[in-house]
N, CA and C of each residue as an Amber inpcrd file, in Angstrom:
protein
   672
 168.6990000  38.2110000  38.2630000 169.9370000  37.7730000  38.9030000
 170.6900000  36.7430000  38.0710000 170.2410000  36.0570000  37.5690000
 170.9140000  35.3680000  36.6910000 170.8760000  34.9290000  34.9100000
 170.5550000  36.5230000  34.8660000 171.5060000  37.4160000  33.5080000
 172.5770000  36.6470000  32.6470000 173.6160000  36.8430000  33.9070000
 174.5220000  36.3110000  33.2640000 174.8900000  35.0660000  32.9920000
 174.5730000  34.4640000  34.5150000 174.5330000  32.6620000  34.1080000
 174.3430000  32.6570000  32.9130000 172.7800000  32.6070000  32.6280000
 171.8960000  32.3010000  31.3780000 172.7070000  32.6410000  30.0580000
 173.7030000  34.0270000  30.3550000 174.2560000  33.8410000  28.5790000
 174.8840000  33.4470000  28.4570000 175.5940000  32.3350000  29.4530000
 176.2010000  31.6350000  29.0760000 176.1440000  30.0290000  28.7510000
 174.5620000  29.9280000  28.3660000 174.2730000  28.5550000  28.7640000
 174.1780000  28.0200000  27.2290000 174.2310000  28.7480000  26.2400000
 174.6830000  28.6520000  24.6860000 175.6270000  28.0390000  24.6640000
 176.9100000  28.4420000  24.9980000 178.3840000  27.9930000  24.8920000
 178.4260000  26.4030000  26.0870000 177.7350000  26.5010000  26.8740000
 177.7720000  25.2210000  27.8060000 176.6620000  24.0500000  27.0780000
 175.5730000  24.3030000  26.3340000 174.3350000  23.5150000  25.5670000
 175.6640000  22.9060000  24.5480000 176.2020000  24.2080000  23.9040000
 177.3440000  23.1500000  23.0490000 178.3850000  22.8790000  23.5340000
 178.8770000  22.9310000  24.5360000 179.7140000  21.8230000  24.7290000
 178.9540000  20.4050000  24.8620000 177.8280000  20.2620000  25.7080000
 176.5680000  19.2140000  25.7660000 177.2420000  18.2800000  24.9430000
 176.6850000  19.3300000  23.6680000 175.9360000  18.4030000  22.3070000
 177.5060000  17.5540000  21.7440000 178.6890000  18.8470000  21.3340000
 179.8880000  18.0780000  20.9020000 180.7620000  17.3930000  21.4940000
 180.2060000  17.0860000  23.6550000 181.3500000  15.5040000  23.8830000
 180.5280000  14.6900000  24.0310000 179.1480000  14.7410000  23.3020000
 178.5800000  13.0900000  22.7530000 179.0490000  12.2000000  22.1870000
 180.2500000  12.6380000  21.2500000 180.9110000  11.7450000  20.3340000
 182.8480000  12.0380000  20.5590000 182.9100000  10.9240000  20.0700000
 184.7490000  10.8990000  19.8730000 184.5810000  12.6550000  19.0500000
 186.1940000  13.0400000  19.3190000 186.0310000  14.2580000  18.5070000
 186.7010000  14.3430000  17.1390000 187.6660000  12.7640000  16.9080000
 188.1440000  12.7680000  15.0520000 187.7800000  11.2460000  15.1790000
 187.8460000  10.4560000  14.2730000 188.0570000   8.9040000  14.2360000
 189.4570000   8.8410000  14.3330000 190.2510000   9.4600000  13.8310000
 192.2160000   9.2870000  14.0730000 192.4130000   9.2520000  15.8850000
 191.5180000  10.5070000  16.2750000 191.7480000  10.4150000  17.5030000
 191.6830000   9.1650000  18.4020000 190.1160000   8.8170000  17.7120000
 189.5850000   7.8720000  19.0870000 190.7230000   6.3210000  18.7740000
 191.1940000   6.5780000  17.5470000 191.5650000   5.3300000  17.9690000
 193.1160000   5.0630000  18.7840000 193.5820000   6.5540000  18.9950000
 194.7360000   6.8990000  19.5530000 194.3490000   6.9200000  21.4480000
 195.4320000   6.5680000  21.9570000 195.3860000   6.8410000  23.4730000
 195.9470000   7.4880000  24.3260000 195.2340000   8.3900000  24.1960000
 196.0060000  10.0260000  24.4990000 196.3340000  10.3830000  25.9270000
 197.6400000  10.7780000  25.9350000 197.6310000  11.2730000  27.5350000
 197.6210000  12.5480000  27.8400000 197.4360000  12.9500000  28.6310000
 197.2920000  14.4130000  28.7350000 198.8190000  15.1780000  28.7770000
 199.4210000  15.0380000  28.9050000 201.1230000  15.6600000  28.3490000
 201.6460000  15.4860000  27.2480000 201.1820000  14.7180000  26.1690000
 201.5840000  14.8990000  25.0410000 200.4860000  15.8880000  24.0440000
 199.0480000  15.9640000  24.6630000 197.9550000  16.9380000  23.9130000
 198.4400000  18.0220000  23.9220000 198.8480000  18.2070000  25.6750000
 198.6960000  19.5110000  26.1520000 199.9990000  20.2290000  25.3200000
 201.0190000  19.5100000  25.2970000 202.2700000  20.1390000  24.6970000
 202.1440000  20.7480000  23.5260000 200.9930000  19.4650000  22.6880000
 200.8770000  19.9410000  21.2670000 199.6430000  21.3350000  20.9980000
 198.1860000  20.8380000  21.3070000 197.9200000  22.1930000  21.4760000
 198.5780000  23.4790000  22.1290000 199.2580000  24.0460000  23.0800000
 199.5020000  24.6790000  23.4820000 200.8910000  25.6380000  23.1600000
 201.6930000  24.8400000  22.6690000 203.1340000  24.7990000  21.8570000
 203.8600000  25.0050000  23.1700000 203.5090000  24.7040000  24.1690000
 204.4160000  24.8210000  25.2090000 205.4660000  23.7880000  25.4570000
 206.8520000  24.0580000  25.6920000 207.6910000  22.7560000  25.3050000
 208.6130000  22.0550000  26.6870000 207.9450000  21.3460000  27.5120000
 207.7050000  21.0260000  28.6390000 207.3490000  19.8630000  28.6670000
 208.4770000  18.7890000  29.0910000 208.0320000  17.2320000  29.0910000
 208.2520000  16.5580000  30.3200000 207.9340000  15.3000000  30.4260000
 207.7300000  14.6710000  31.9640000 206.3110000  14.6980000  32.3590000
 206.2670000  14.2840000  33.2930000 204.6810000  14.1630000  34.2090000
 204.4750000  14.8950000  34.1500000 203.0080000  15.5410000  34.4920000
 202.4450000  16.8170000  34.1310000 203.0130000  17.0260000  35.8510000
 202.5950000  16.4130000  37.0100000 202.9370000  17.3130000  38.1810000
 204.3110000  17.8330000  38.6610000 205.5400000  17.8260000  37.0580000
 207.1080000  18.2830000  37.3360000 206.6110000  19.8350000  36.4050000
 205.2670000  19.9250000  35.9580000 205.0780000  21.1090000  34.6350000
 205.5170000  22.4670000  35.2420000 204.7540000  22.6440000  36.2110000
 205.0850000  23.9730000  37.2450000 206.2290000  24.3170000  37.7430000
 206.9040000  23.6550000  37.8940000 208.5690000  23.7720000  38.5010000
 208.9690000  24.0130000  36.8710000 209.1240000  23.1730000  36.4160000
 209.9050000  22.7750000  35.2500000 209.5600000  24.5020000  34.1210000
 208.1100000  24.8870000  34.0340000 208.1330000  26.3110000  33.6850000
 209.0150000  27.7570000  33.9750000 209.3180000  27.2240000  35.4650000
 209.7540000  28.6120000  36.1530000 211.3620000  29.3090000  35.6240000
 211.4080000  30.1070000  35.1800000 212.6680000  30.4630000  34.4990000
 212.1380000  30.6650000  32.4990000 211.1620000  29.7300000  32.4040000
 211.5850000  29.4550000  31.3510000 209.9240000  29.6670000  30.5580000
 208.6620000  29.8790000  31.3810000 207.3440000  30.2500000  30.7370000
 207.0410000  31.4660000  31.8330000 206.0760000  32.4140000  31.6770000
 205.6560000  33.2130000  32.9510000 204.4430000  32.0810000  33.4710000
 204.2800000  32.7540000  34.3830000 203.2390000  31.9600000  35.2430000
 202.2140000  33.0280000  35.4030000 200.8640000  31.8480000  36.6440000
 200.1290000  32.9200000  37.2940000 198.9420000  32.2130000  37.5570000
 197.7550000  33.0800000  38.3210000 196.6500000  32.6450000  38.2700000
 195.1310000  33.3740000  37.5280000 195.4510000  34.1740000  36.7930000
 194.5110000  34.2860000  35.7480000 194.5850000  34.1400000  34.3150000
 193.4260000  32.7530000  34.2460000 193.3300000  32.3640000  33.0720000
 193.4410000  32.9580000  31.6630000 194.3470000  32.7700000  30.9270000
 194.2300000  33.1390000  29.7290000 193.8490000  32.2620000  28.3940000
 193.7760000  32.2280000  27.3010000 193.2040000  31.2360000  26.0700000
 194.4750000  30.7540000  25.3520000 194.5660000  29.1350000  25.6290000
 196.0570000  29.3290000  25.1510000 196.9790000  28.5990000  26.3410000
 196.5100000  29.1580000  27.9120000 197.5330000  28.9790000  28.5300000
 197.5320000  27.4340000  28.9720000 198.4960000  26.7950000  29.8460000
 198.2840000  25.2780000  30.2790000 198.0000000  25.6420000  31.6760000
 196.6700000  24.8280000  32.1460000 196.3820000  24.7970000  33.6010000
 197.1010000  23.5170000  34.4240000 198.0500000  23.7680000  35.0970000
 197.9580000  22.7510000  35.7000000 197.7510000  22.5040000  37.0180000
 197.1300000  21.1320000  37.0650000 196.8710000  20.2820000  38.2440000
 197.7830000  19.7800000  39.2030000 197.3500000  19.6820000  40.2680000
 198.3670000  18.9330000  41.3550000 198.1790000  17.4300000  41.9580000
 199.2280000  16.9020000  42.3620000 198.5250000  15.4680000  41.9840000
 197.4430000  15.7020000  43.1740000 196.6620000  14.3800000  42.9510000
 195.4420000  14.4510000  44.3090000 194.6630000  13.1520000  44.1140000
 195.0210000  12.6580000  45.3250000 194.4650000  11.3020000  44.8930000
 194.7690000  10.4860000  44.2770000 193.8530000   9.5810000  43.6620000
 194.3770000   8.6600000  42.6780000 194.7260000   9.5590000  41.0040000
 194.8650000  10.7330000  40.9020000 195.8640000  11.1340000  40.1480000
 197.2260000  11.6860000  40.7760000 197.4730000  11.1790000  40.5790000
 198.8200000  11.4130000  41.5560000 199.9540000  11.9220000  40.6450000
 199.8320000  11.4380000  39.1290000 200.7030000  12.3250000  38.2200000
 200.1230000  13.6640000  38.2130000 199.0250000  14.1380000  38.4990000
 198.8100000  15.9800000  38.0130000 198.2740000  14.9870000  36.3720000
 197.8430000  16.5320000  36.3130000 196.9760000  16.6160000  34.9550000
 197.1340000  17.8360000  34.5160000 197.6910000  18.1370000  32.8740000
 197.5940000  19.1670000  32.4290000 196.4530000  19.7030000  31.2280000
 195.9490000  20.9050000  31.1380000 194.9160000  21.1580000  29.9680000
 195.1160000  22.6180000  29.7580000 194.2120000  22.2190000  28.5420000
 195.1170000  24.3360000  27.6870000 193.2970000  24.7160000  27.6490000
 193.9020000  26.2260000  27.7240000 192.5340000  26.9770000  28.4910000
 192.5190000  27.0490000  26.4980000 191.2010000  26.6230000  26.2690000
 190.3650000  27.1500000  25.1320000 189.6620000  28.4410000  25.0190000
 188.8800000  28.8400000  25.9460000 188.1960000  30.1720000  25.7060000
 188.0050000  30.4250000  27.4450000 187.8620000  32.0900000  27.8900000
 187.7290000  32.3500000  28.8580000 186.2580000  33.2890000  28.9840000
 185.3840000  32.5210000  29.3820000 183.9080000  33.2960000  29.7170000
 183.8330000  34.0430000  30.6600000 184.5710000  34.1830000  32.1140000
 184.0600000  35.2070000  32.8060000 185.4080000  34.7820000  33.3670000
 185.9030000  35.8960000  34.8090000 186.9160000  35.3860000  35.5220000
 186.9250000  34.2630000  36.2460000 185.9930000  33.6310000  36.1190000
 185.6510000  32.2790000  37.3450000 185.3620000  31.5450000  36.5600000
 185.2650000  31.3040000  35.0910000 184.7900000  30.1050000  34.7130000
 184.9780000  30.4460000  32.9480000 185.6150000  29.0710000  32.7390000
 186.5780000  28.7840000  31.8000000 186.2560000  27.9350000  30.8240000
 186.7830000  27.3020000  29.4040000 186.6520000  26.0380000  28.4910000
 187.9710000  25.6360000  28.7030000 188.2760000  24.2100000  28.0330000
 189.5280000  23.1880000  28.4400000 189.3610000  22.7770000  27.6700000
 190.3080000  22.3630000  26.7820000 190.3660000  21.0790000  25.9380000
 191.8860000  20.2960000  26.7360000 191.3030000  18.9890000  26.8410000
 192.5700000  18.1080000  27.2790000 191.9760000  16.7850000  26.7180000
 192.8580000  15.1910000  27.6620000 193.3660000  14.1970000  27.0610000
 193.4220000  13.2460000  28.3300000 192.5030000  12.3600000  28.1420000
 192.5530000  11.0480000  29.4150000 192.3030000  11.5560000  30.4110000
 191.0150000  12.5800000  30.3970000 190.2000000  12.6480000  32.0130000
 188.7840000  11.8470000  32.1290000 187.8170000  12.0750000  31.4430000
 186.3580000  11.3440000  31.5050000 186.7560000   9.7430000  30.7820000
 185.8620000   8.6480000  31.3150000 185.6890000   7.6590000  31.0250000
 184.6600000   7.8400000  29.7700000 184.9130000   7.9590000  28.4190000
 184.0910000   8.3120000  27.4060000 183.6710000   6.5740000  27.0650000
 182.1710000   6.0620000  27.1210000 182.2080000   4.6340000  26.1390000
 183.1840000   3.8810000  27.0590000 183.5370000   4.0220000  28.5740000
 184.0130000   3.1140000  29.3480000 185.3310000   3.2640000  29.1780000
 185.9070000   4.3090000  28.2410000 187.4380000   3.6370000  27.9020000
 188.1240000   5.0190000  28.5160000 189.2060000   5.0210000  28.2470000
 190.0040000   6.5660000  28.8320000 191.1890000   6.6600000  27.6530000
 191.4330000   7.8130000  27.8850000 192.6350000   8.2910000  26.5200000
 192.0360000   8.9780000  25.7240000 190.9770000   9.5280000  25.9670000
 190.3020000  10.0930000  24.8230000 190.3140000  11.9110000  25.0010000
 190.1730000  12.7230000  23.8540000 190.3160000  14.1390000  23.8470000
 188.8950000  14.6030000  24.1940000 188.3600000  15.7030000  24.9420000
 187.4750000  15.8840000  25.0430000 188.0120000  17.6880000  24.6820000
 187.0990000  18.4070000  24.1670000 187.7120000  19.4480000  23.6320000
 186.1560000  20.7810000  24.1300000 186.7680000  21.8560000  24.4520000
 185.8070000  23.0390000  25.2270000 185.1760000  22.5370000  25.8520000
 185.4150000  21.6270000  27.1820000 184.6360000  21.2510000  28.2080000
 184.8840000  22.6250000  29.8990000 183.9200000  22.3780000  30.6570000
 183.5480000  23.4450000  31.7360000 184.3200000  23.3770000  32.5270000
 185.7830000  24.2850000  33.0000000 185.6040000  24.3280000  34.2220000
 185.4390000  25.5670000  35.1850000 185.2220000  25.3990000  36.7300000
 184.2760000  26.2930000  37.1550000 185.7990000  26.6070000  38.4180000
 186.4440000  28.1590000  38.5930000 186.9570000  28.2400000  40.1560000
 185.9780000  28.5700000  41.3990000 186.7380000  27.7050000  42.2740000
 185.5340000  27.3610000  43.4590000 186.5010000  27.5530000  44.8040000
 187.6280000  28.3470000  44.1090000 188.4800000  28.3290000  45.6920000
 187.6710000  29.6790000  46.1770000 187.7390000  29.4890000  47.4110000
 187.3880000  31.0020000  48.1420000 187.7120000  32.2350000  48.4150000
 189.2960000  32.6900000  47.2020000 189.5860000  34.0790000  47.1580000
 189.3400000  34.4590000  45.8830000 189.1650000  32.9350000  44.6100000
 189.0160000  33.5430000  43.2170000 191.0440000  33.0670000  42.5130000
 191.0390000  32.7540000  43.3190000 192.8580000  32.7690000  42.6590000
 192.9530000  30.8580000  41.9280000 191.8420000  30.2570000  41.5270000
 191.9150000  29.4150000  40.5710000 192.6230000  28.1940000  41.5210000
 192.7530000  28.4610000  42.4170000 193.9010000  27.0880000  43.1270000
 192.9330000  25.9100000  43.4770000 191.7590000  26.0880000  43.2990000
 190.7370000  24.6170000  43.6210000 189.4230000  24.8560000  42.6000000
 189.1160000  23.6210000  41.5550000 188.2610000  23.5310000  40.3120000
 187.4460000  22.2730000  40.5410000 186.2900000  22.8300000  40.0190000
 185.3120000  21.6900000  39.3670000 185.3590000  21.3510000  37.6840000
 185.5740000  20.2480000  37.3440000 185.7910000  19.9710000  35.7290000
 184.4510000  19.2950000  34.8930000 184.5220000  19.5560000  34.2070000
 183.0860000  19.1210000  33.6930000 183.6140000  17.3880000  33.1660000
 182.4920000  16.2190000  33.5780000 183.0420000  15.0120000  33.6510000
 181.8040000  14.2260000  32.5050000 182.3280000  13.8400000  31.4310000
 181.5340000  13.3870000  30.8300000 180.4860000  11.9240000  30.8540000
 180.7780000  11.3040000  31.5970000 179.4710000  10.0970000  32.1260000
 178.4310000  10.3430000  32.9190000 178.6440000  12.0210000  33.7670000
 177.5340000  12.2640000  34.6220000 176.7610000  13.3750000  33.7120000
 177.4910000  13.6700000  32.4700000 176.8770000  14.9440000  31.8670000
 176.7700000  15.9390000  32.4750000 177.9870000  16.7830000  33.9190000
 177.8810000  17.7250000  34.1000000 178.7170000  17.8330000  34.6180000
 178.9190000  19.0660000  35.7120000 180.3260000  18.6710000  36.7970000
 180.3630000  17.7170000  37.0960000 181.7080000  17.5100000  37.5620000
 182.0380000  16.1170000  38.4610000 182.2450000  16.8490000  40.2630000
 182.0970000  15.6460000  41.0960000 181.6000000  16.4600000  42.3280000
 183.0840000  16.6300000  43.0130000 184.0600000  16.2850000  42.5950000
 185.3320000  15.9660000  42.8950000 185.8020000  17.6650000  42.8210000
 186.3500000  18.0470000  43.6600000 187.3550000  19.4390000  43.9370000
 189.0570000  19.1200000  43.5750000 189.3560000  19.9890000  42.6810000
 190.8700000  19.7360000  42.4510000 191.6640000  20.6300000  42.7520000
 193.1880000  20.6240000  43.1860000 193.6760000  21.6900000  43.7220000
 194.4020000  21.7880000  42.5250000 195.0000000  23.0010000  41.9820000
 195.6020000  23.5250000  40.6380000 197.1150000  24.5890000  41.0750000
 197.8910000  24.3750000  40.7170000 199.0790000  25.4460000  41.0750000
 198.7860000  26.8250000  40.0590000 197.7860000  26.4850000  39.0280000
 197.6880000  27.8720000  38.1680000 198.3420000  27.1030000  37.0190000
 198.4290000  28.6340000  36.4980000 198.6340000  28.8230000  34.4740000
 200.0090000  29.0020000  34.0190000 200.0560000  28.1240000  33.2170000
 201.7120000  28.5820000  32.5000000 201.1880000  29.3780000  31.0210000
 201.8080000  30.6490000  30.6630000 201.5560000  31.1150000  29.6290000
 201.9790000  30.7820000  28.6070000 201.8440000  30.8800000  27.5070000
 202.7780000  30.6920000  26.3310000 203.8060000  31.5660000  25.4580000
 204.8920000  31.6820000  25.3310000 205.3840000  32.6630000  24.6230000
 204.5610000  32.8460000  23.3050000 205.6610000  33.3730000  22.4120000
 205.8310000  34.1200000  20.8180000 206.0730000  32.2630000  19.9810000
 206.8920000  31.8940000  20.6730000 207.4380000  30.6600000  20.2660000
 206.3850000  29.4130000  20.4900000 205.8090000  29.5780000  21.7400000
 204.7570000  28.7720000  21.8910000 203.3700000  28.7940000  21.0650000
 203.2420000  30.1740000  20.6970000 202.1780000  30.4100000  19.8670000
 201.6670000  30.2480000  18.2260000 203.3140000  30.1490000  17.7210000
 203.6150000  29.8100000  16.7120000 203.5120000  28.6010000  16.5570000
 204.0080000  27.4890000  17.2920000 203.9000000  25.7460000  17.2250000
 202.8590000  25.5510000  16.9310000 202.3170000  26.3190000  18.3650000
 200.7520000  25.3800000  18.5830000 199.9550000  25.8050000  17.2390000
 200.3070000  26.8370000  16.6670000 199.2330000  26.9840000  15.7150000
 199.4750000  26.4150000  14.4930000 200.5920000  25.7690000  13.8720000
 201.1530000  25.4200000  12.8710000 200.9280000  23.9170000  13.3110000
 201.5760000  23.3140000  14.7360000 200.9700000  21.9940000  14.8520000
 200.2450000  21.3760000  14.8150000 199.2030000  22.3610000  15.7380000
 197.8780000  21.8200000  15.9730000 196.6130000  21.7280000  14.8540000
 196.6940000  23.1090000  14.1630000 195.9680000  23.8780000  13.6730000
 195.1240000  22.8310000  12.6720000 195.9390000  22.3540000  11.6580000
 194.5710000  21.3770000  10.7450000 194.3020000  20.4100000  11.8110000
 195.0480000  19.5200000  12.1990000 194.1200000  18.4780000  13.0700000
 192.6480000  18.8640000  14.2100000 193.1510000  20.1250000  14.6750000
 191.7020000  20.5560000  14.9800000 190.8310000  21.0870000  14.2660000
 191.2720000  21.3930000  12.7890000 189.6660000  21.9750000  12.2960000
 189.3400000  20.4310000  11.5450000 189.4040000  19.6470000  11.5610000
 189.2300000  18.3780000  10.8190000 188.4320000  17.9250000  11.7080000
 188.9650000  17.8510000  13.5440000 188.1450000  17.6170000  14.3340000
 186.6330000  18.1360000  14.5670000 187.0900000  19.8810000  14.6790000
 185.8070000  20.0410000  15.2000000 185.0380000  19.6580000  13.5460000
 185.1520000  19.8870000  12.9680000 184.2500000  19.3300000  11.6070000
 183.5840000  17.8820000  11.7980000 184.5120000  16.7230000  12.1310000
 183.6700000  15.7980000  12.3940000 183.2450000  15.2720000  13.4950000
 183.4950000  16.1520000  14.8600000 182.5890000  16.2740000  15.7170000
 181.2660000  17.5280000  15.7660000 181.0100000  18.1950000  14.8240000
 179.9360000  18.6130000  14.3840000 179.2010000  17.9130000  13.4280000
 179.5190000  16.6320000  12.4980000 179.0710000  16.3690000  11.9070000
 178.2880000  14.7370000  12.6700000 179.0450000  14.6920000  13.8500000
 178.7040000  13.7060000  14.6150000 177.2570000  13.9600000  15.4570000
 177.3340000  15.4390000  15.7170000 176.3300000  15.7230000  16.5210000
 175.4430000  15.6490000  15.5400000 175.1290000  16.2300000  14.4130000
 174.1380000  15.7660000  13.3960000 173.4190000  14.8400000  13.4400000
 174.4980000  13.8470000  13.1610000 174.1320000  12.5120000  13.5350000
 172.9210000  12.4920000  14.4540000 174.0190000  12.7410000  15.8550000
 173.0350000  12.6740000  16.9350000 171.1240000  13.5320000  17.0480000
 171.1440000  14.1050000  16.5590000 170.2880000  14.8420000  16.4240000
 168.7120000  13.9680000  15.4890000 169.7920000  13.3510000  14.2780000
 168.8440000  13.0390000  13.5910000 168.2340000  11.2890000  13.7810000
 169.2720000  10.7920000  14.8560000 169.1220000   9.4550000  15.4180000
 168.2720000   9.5840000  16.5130000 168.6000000  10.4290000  17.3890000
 167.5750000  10.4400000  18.5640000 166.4270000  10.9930000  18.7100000
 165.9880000  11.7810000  17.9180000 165.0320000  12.8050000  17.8420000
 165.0750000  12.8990000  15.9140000 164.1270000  12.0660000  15.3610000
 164.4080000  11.7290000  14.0050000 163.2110000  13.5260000  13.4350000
 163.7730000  14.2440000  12.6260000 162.9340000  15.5980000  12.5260000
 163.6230000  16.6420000  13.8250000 164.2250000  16.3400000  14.3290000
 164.3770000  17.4710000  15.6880000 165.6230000  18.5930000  14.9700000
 165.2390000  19.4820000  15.0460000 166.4350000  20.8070000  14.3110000
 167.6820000  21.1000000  15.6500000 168.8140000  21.2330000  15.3150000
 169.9470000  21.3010000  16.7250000 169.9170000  22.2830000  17.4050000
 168.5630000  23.3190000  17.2950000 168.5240000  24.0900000  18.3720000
 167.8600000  23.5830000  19.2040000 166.8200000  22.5720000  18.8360000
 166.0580000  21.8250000  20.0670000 166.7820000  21.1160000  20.7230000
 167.9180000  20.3620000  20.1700000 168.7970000  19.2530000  20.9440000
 169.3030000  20.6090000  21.9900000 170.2700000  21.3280000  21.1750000
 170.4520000  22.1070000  22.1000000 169.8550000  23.0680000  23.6460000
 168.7320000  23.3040000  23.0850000 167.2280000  23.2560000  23.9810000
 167.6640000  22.5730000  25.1600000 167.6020000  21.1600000  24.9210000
 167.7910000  20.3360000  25.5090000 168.5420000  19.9190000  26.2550000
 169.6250000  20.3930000  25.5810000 171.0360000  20.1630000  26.7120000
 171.3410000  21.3130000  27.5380000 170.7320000  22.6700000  27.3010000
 170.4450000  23.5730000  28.3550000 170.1680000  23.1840000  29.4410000
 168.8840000  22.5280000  29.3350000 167.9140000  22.2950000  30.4870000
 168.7510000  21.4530000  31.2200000 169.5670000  20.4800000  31.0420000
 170.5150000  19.6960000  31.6970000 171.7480000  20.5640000  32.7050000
 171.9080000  21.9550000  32.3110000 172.8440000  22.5780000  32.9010000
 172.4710000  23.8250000  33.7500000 171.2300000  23.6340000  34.5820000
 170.8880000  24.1580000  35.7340000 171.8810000  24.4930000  36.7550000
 172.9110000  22.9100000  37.1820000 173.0300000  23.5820000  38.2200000
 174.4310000  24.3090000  38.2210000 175.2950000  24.1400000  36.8380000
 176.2380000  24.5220000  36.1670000 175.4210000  26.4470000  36.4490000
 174.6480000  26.6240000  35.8080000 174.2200000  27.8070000  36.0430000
 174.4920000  28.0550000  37.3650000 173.9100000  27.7040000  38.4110000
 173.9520000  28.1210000  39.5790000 175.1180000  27.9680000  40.2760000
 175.9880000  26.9680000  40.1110000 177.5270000  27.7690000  40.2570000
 178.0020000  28.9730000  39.6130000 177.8680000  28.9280000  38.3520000
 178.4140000  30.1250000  38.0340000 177.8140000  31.1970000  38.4480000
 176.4310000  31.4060000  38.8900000 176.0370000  32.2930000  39.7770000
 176.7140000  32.6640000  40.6190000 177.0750000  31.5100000  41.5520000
 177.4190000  31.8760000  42.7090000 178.9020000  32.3800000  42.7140000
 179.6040000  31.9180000  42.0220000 180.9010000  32.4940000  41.6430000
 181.1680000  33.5030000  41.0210000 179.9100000  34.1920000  40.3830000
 180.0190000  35.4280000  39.5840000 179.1040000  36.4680000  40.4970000
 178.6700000  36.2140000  41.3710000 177.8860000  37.3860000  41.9450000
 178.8450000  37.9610000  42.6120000 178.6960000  39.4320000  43.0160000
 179.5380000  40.6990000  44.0560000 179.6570000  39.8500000  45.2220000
 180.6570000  40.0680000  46.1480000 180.3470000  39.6110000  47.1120000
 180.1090000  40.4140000  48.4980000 179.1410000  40.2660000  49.3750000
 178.3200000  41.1920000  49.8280000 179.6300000  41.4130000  51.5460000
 180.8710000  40.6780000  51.9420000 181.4830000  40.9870000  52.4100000
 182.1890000  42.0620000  51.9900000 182.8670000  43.1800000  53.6410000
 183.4500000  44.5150000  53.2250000 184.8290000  43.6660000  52.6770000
């Protein structure tokens, strides 16, 4: 029964291992908000608070509620976020459960503003249409227990796709380079001899119950 969870617990072990660390040194020392990341990864060209993003798309990006790689998710305010929060879907693992890279959500090292890049999130609304998420929160090392309500995905054009990849494009391979070279680090500081499939090993075992959501969100459902 849980097949599939399990193959996906590779791609979740590394996310683990790479938001141990800042993800550039340029970055960390920058204080990032999540509407100026999201604009730039994504090439979507949409400014203001992230909770004007959804209105402010209509006419002018398509919309929707299935995730694509690329697209901007956004949030609605809730709570003490009350601006909304925007993040660009990185990779899509199953229909219910997704990667994110965004900007000033986890308290990383106590501080906020920081990029956290292919982190988890999981849909947990009860038809599947993405309108309520769990985000993966980096001080608890797993989900966070907090439910968010989401208006859905803005896509990106021809035009959007072009930016983001010309904008973004070296600053993230510089990143993930020295946030792989960080995890190294980590590997050879905490476990002095340990090879990064054991760390990784390791950070599996931490994502049990990540598995078992996605279970539960990926199984048939036994209603007609």
């Amino acid at each position: 029964m849980l097949k599939r969870p399990r193959a996906l617990l590779g791609s979740l072990a590394a996310i683990a291992v790479m938001t141990l660390a800042p993800v550039s040194g340029a970055v960390a020392d920058t204080y990032w908000q999540c509407v100026p990341f999201a604009r730039l990864m994504s090439g979507v060209q949409i400014y203001g608070d992230a909770w004007t993003w959804w209105k402010q798309a209509v006419g002018k990006y398509d919309t929707g509620v299935s995730p694509k790689a690329g697209a901007v998710l956004c949030f609605k305010p809730n709570g003490k976020m009350r601006l909304g929060h925007v993040a660009v879907v990185s990779q899509v693992l199953t229909d219910r459960v997704i990667q994110i890279s965004h900007a000033n959500w986890s308290r990383i090292g106590g501080t906020r503003g920081q990029i956290e890049k292919d982190v988890t999130v999981i849909d947990v609304s009860p038809t599947g249409d993405w309108s309520q998420v769990k985000v993966w929160y980096d001080p608890v090392r797993d989900l966070g227990s907090s439910t968010y309500p989401t208006h859905g995905f803005i896509y990106q054009d021809a035009v959007a796709v072009r930016t983001a990849s010309s904008g973004f494009n070296s600053a993230q391979n510089a990143a993930i380079a020295v946030a792989q070279g960080a995890a190294n680090q980590v590997v050879s500081v905490v476990r002095p001899g340990a090879g990064p499939l054991q760390m990784l090993g390791q950070a599996a075992d931490s994502t049990d119950r990540i598995a078992a959501l996605i279970q539960a969100a990926t199984q048939p459902s036994t209603e007609d």
